[in-house]
N, C-alpha and C positions, 0 to 999 in steps of 0.2 A: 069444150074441154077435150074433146077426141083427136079433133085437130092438131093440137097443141102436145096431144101426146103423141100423137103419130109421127110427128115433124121432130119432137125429143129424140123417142126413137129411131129414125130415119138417119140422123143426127149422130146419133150414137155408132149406131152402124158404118154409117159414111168413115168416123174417125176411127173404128176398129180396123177399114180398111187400110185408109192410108196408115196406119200404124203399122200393118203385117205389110204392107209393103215398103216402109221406110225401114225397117228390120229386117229386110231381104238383103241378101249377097246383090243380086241384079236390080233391087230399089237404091241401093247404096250408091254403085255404078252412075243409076241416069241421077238422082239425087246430087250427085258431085258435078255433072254437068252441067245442070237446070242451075247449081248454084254460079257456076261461069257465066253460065250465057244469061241468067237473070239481073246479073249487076249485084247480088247480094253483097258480095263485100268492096263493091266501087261503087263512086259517087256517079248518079243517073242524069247531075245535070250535064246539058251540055250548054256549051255558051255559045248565047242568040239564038237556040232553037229550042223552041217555046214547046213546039211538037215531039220532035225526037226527045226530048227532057222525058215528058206526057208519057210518051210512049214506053219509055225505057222505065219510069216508075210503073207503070202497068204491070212493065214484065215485073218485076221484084215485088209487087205486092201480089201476084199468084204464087208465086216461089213461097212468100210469107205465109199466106195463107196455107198451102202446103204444110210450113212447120208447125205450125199453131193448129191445127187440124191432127196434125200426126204425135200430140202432144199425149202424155201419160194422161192431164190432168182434164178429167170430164167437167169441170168446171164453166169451160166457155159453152156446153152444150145449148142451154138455155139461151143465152146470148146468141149463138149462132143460129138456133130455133128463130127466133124471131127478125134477124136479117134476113133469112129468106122467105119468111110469110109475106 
């Protein structure tokens, strides 16, 4: 049970940060770039390549996680608790 609430908390913490930073003037900034260079708003496939495809959704599910993380809503805390157990 200690565990479980350590990792909530840790949890909790982690998305307070990215929160004060995605709320920053200078979070804003790399935020706007991260969403360029991550592919967020273009398509990741590429045609015939199986790898760079791979690769290029990688980048955009960090980007993702990023917003989902930087989210008002503490709801996915518990869920995100237990992805990284």
């Amino acid at each position: 049970m200690t565990d479980e609430l350590d990792r909530t908390m840790k949890q909790r913490r982690l998305r307070r940060a990215y929160r004060v930073f995605s709320e920053s003037e200078d979070g804003l900034v790399i935020l706007e770039d991260l969403r360029a260079f991550c592919h967020y708003d273009s398509p990741v496939y590429v045609q015939g390549d199986a790898t760079a495809t791979a690769y290029q959704d990688g980048m955009r599910r960090v980007f993702l996680r990023f917003l989902r993380l930087a989210e008002d809503d503490d709801s996915h805390v518990s869920a995100l608790s237990q992805e990284t157990a």
